[in-house]
C-alpha positions as CSV (number, residue, x, y, z in Angstrom):
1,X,0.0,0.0,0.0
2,X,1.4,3.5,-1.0
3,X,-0.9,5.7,0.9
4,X,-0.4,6.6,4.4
5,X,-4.0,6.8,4.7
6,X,-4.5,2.7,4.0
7,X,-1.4,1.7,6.3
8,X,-3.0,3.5,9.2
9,X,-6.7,2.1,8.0
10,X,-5.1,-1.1,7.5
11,X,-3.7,-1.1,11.3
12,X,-6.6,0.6,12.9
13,X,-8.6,-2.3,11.4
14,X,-6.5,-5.0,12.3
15,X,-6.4,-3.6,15.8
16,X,-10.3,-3.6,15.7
17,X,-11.0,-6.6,14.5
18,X,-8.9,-8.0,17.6
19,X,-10.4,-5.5,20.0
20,X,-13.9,-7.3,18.4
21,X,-12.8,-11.0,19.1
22,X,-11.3,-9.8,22.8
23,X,-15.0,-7.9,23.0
24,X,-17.0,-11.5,22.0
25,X,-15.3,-13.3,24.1
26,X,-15.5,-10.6,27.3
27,X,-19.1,-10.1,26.1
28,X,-19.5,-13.9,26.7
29,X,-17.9,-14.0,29.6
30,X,-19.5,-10.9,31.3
31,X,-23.0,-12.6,30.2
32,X,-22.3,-15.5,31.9
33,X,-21.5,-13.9,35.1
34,X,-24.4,-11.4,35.3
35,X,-26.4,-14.9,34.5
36,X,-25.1,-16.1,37.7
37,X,-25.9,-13.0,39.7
38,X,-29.6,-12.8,38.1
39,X,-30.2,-16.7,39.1
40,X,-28.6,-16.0,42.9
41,X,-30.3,-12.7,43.4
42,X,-33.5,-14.4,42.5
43,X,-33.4,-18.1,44.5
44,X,-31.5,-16.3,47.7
45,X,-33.8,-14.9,49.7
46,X,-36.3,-18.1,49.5
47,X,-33.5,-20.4,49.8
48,X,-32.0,-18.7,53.0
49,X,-35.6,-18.1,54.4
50,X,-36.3,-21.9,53.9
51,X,-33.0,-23.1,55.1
52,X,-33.6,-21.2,58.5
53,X,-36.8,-22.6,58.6
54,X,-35.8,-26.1,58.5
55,X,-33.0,-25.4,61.4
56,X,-35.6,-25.6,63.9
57,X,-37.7,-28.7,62.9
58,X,-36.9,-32.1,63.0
59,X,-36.7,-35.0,60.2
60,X,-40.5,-35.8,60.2
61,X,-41.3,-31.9,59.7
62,X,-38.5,-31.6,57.4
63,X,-39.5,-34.5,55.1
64,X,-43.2,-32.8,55.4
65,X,-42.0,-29.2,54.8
66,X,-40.0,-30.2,51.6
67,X,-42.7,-32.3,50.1
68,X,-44.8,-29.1,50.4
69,X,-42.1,-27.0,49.2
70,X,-41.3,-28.8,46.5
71,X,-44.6,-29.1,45.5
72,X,-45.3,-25.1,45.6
73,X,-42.0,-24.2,43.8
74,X,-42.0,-26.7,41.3
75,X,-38.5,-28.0,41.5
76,X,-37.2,-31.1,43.6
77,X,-35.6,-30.5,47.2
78,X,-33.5,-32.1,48.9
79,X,-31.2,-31.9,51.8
80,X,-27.5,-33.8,51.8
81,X,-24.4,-33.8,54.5
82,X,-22.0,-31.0,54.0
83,X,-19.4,-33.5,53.4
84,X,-20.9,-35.5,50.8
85,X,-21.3,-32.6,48.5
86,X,-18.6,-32.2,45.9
87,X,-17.7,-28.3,46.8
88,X,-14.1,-26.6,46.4
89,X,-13.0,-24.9,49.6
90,X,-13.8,-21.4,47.8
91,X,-17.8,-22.5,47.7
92,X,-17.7,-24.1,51.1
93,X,-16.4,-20.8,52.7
94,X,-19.2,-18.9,50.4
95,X,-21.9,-20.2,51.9
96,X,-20.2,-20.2,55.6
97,X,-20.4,-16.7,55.3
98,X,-24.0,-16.6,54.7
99,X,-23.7,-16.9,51.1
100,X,-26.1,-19.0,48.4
101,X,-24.3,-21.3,45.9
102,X,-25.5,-21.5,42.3
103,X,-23.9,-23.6,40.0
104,X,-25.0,-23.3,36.3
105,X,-26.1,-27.6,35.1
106,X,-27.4,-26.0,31.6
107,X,-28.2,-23.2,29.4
108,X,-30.8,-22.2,31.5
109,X,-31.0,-23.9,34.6
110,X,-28.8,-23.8,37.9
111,X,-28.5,-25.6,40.8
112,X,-29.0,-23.8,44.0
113,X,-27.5,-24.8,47.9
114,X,-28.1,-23.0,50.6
115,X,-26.1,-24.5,54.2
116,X,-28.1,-25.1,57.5
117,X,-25.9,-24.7,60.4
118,X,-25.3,-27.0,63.1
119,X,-23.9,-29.9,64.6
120,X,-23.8,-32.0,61.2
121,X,-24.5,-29.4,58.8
122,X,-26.8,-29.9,55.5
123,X,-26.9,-28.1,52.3
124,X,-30.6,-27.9,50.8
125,X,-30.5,-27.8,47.4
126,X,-32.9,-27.3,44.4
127,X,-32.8,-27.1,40.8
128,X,-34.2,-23.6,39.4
129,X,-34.9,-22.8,36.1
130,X,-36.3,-19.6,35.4
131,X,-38.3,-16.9,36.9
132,X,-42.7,-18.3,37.1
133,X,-45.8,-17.9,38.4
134,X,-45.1,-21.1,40.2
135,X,-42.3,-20.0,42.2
136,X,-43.6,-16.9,42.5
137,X,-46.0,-18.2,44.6
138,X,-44.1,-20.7,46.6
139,X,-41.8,-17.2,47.5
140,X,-45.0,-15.3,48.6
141,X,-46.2,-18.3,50.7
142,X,-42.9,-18.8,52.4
143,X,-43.1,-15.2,53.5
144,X,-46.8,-15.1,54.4
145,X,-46.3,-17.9,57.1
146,X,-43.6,-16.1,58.6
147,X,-45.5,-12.6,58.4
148,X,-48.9,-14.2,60.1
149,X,-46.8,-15.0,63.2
150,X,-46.4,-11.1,64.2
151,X,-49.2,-8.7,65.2
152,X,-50.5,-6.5,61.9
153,X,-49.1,-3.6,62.8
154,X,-45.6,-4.9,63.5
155,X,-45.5,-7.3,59.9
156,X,-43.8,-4.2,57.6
157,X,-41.2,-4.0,59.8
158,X,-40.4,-7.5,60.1
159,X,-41.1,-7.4,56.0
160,X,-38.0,-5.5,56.3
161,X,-36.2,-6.9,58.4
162,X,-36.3,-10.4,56.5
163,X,-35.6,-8.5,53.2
164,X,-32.2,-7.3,54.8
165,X,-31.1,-10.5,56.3
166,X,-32.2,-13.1,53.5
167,X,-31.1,-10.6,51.0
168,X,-34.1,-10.7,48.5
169,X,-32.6,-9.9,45.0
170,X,-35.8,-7.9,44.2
171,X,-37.8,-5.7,46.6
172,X,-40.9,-6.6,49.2
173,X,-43.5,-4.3,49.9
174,X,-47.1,-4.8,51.8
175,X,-49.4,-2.4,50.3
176,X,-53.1,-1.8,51.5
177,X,-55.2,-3.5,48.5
178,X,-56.8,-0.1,47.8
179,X,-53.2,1.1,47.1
180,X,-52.2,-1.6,45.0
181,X,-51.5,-0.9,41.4
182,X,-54.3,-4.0,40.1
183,X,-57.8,-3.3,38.4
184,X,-61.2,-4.4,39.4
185,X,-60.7,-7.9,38.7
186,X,-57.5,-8.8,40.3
187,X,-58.2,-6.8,43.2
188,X,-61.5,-9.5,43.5
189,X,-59.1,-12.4,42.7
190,X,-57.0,-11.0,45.8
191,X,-59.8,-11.0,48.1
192,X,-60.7,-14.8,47.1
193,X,-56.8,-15.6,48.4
194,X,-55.9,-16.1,44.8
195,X,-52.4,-15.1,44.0
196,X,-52.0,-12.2,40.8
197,X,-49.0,-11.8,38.6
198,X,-49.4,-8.0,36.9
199,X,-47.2,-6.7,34.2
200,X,-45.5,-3.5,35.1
201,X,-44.7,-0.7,33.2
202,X,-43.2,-1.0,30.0
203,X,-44.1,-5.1,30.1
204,X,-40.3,-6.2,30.7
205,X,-40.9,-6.5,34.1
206,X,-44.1,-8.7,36.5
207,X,-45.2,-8.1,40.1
208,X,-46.7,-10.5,42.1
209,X,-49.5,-10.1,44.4
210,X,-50.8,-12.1,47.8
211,X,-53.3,-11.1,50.2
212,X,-52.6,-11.7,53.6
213,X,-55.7,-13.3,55.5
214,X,-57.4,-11.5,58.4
215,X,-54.9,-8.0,57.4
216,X,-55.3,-5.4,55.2
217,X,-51.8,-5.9,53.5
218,X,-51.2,-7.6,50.2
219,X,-47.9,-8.8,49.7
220,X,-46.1,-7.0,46.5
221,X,-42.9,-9.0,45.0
222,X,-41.1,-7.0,42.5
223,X,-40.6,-5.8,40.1
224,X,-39.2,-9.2,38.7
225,X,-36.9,-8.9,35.1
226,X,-36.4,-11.4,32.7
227,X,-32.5,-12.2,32.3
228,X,-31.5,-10.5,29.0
229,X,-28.1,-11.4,27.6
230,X,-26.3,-8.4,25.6
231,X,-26.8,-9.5,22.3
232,X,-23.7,-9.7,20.1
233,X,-25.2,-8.0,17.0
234,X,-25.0,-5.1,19.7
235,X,-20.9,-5.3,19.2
236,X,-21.1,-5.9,15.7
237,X,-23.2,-2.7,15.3
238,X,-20.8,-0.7,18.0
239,X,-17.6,-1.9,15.8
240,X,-19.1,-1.0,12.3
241,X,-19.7,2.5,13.8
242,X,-16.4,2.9,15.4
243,X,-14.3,1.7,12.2
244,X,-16.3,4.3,10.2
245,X,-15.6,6.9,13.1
246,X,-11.9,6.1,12.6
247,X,-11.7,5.7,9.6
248,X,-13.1,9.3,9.1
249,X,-10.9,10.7,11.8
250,X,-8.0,9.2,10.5
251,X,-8.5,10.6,6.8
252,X,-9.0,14.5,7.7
253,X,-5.8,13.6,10.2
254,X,-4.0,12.3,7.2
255,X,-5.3,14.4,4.7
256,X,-2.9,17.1,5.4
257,X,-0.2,15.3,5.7
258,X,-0.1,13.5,2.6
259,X,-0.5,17.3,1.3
260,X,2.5,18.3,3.0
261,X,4.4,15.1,1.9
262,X,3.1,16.1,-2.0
263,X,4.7,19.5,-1.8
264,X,8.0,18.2,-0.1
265,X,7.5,15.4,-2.5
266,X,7.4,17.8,-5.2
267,X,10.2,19.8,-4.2
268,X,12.2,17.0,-4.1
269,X,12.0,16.4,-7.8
270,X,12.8,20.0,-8.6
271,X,16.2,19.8,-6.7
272,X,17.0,16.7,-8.5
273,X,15.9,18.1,-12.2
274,X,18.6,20.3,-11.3
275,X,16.1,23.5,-10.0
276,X,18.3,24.2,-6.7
277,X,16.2,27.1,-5.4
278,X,12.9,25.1,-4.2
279,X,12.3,25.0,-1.1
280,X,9.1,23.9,0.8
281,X,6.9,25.9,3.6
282,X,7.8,24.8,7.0
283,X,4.2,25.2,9.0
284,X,4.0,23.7,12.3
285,X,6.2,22.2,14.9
286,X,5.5,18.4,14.0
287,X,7.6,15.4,12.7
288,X,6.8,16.9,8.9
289,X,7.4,20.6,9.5
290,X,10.8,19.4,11.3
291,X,11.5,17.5,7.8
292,X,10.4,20.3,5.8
293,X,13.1,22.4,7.9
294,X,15.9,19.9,7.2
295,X,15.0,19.8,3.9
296,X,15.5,23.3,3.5
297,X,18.5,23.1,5.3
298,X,20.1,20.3,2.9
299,X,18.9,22.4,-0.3
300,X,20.6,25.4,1.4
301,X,23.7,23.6,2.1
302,X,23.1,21.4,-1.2
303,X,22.9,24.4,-3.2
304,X,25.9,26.1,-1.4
305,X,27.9,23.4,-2.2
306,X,27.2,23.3,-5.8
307,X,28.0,27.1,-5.8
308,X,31.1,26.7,-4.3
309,X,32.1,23.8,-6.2
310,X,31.7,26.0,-9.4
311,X,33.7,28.6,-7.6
312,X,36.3,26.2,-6.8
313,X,36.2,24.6,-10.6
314,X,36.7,28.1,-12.0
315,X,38.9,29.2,-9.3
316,X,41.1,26.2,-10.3
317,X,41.1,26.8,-13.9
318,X,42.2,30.1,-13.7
319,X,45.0,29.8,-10.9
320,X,46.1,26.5,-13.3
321,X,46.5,28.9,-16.4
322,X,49.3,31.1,-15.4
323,X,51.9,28.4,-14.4
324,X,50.7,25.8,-17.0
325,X,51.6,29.1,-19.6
326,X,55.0,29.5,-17.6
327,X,55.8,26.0,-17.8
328,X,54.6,26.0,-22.0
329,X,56.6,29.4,-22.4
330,X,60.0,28.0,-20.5
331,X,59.7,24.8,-22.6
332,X,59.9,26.7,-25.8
333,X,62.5,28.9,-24.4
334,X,64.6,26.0,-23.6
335,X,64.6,25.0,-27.5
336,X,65.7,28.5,-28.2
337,X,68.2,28.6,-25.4
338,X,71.9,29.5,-26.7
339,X,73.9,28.6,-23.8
340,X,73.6,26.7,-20.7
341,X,73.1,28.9,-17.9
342,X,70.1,30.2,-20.2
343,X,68.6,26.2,-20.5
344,X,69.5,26.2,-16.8
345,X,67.8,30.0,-16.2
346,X,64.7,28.4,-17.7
347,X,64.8,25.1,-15.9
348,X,64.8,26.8,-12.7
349,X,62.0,28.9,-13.4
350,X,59.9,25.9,-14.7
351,X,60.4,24.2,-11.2
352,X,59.4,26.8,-9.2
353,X,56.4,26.4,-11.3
354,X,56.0,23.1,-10.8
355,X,56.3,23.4,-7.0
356,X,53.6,26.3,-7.3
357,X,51.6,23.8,-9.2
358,X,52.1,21.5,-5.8
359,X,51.3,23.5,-3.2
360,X,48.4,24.5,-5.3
361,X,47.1,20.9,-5.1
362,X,47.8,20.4,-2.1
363,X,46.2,23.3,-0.7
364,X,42.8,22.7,-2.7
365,X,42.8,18.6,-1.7
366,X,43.3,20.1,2.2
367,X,40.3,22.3,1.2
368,X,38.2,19.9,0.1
369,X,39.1,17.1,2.9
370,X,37.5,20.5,5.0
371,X,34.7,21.6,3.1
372,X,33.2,18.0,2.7
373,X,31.3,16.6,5.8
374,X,33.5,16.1,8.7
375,X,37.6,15.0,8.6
376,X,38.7,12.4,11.0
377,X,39.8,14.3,14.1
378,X,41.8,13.3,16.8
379,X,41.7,15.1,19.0
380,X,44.7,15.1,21.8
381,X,46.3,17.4,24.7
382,X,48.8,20.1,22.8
383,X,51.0,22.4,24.6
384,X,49.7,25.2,22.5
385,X,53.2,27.8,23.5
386,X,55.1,25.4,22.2
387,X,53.4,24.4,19.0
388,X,53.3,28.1,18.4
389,X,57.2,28.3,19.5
390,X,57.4,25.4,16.4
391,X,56.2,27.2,14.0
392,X,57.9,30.9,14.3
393,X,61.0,28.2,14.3
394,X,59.9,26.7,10.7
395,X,58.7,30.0,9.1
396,X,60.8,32.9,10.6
397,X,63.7,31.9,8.3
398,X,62.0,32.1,5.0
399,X,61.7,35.9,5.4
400,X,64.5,37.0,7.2
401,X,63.5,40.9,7.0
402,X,60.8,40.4,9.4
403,X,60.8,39.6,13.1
404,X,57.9,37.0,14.4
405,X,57.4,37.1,18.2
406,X,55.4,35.5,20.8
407,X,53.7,37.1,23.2
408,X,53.5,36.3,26.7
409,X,51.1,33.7,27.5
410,X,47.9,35.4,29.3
411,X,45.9,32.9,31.1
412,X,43.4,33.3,34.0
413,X,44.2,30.1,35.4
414,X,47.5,31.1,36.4
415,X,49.0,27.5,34.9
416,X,52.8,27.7,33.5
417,X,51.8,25.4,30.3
418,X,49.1,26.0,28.0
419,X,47.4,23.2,27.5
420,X,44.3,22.6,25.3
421,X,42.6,19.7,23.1
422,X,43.4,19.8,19.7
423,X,43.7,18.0,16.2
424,X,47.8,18.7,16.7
425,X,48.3,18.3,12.8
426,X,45.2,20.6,11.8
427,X,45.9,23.4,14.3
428,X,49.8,23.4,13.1
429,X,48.4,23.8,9.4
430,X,46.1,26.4,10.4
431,X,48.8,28.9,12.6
432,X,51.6,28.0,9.9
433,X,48.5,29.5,7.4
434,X,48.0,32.5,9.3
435,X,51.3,33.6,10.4
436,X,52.7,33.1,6.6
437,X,49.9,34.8,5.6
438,X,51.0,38.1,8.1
439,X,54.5,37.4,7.6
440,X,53.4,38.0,3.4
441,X,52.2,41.5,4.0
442,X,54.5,42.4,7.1
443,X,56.6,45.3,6.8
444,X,58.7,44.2,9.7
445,X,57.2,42.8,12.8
446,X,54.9,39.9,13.3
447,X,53.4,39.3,17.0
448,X,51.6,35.5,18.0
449,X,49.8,36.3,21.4
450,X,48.1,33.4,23.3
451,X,44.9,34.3,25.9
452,X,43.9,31.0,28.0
453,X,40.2,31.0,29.9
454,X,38.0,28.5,32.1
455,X,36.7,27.0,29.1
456,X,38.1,28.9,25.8
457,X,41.7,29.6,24.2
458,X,42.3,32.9,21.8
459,X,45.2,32.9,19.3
460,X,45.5,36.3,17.7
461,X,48.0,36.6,15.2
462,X,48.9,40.5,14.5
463,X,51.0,42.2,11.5
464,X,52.1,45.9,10.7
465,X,50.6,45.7,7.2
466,X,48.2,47.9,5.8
467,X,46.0,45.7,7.3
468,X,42.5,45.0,5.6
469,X,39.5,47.5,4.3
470,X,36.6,46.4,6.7
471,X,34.0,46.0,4.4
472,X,36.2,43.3,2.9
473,X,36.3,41.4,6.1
474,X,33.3,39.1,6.0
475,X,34.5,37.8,2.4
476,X,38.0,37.4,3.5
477,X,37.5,33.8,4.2
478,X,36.2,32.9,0.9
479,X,38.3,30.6,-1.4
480,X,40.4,32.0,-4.0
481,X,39.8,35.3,-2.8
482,X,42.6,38.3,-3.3
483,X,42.0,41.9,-2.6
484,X,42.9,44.7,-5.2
485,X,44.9,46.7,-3.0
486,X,48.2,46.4,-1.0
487,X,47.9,42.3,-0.9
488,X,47.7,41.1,-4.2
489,X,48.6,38.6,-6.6
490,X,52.4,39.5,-6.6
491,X,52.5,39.1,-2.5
492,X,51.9,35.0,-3.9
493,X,49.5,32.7,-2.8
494,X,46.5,31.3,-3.7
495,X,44.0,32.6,-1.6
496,X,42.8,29.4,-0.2
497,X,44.8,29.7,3.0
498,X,42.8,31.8,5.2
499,X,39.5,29.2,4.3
500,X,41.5,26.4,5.3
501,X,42.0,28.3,8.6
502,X,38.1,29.0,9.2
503,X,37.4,25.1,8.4
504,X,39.8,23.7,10.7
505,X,39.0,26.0,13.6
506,X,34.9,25.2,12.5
507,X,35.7,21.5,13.1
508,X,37.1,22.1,16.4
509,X,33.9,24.2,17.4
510,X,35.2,27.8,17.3
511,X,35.4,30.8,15.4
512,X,37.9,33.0,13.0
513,X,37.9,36.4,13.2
514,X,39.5,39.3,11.4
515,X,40.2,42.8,12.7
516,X,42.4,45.8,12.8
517,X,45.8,45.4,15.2
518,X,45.9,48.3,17.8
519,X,49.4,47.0,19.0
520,X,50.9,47.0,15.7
521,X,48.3,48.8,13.5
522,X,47.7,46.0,10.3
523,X,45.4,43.5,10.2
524,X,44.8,40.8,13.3
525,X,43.1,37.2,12.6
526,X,41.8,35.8,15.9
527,X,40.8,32.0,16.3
528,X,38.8,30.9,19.5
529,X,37.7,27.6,20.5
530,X,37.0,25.4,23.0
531,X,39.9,24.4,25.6
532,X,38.1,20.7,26.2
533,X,36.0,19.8,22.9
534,X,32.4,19.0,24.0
535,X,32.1,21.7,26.6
């Protein structure tokens, strides 16, 4: 797929088809369990009640009171020992605390035990099915004979009191019969002792109605709800909805993006077709507008490069021409020559040539080892006095008219030795550039000062020239660059020293700098860097 838009569809679907299997399964699961809570909620209350009862009669009543029990509920009873019943320590300690067991036996049915305490205790148990009139009545009659033992006025208190401590899962109430919600005809049914099962409202629920002889309550159950499952077209329906939510979230989201991609896209194809000015807007602060800016920065830097590699090619060809024509010129001389200190006259001009030619390459392959991503540093403690001491040593001789000096070393940690990290060959190629390069246009004097800081070292390097015009400063560094006044072409060179300097001293994380001496009145180029690299 080669749209952002279907790879994140494609996940976001994946991921919601699994979130729909995990939902099946936890809707299955979660059905289940409220299937067990519906079925306990509605045998626990007539369970406990008739478990209580039994504790205080003996076999013969208990044989009598389960026949009858049976008979009104519609399910067998039965009582068993404790012992014998195959329970897990878990279930045992349920129903020790008070607890009714229901164990589903089939899609709809459960079986139910509730413990009687004692001695040797029992476990009565009964099969339940589902919520009917039959058991509705076998609940009210359970409660009626316990009601019909207290005076009238005391019976909806104890109503409520068995409500609590059975824990009915549905609610008890005795209503007056003129107060009951029934019509004409169940209201008759009620004073004939009949038992009445009412819809309620909506129909998804039933209430159940008993009169209480010789009182004017009637016994209300409910309301009483059918068990309804969630159905699973319920999740189907959810899902649908949600994937098309997504879906439609997740293509205004992308939208834009893939927009922003097209125009970087786009851009991208310019650069290559060889169109080196596009560039893309950068809007925002996210993952594409960051791209966008590096983009920009890489056609910047691209189109830099390019630019300075034509520079550099017609630099090249034109600081090539003039010794390739000395060289051509000597050659023909030496054809011509009449004597040999003439040959020999030409010879040595065509190998000073020659070495011109070398340094020339030399210089521009150092350049370009610079220029192009970053050199192999190593970087290593110098002693930064003494390298400088080195190369006044190696340079003061080729121009013996002018004095080169160092200055003494200014630090503000008070140290004897100047030590700083360096790249100890790059450094020496960069001070050996710039003090040749004063000791070129030097009318006598040449002065090297060191400064040391806390975290930075300053090397100025100061001549008594005629210094440099500064609007000429900021280009100074530029390759194959000669001014038109006091330094040019005769004073030799090839104007790629001083941009050697600024790439070495840019690799070490610093800074060159030009300015005008006040000690010795020319010019003064300044490099500054870090003492430690990193810091």
């Amino acid at each position: 797929m080669n749209s952002i838009f279907l790879r994140i569809y494609g996940g976001m679907l994946a991921a919601l088809v699994l979130v729909a299997l995990l939902g099946v399964g936890t809707l299955h699961l979660v059905n289940e369990v409220r299937s067990d809570q519906y079925r306990e909620g509605l045998a626990r209350g007539t369970f406990r009640l008739m478990a209580d009862n039994l504790k205080s009669m003996d076999e013969v009543e208990r044989r009598r009171a389960l026949v009858v029990w049976s008979r009104l509920l519609g399910i067998p009873l039965q009582l068993q020992v404790l012992d014998e019943a195959q329970l897990d320590s878990r279930e045992r300690k349920q129903m020790q605390r008070g607890n009714v067991l229901v164990r589903q036996t089939g899609p709809h049915s459960a079986r139910v035990y509730a413990l009687l305490e004692g001695k040797a205790p029992l476990l009565l148990t009964g099969e339940v099915q589902q919520i009917s009139e039959q058991l509705a009545r076998a609940t009210n009659y359970l409660l009626i004979d316990e009601l019909i033992r207290y005076p009238v006025a005391e019976q909806p208190q104890r109503l409520a009191e068995l409500k609590e401590a059975k824990q009915f899962g549905f609610d008890l109430h005795l209503v007056r019969l003129e107060d009951a919600r029934l019509d004409l005809d169940q209201r008759r049914r009620i004073d004939e002792g009949d038992t009445v099962m009412a819809l309620g409202r909506g129909g998804d629920s039933i209430y159940v109605f008993s009169g209480i002889v010789d009182t004017p309550w009637v016994l209300e159950i409910g309301p009483l709800y059918q068990m309804n499952p969630y159905p699973p077209q319920l999740l189907v329906l959810i899902g649908a909805l949600g994937l098309s939510l997504i879906g439609l979230i997740v293509y205004l989201l992308v939208r834009s993006l893939e927009q922003r991609l097209r125009v970087l896209e786009s851009a991208a194809t310019h650069i290559a077709s060889g169109r080196l000015d596009a560039r893309v807007p950068t809007r925002g602060a996210d993952s594409v507008g960051r791209l966008a800016s590096s983009f920009n920065a890489m056609a910047e830097h691209l189109q830099s490069s390019l630019s300075t590699q034509r520079e550099l090619v017609r630099a090249v060809s034109h600081e090539l021409r003039t010794p390739v024509a000395r060289l051509r010129f000597g050659l023909e001389m030496i054809a011509d020559a009449e004597s040999d200190k003439a040959r020999r006259k030409y010879m040595d001009g065509m190998d000073s040539d020659i070495q011109d030619l070398d340094k020339l390459v030399d210089e521009m392959l150092t350049y370009a080892r610079l220029e192009q991503g970053s050199p192999a540093l190593n970087f290593q403690q110098v002693e930064l006095c003494g390298l400088i001491d080195q190369v006044i040593e190696e340079l003061a001789p080729l121009r013996g008219s002018v004095q080169v000096q160092r200055a003494p070393l200014v630090s503000v940690l008070g140290e004897d030795s100047c030590w700083v990290e360096a790249e100890p060959r790059y450094l020496h190629r960069a001070l050996q550039n710039l003090v040749s390069n004063a000791m070129r246009y030097a009318e006598g004097r040449v002065l090297i000062s060191c400064r040391l800081g806390h975290k930075r070292c300053r090397i100025d390097v100061e001549d008594d020239g005629p210094g440099v015009p500064q609007e000429a400063w900021e280009r100074l560094f530029s390759p194959f660059l000669r001014l038109d006044d006091s330094r040019t072409r005769a004073s030799g060179g090839h104007g790629l020293g001083l941009s050697i300097v600024r790439r070495i001293i840019y690799w070490h994380g610093g800074r060159a700098q030009i300015g005008q001496s006040e000690t010795l009145g020319g010019a003064r180029f300044s490099l500054v860097w870090p003492r430690r690299q990193g810091e």
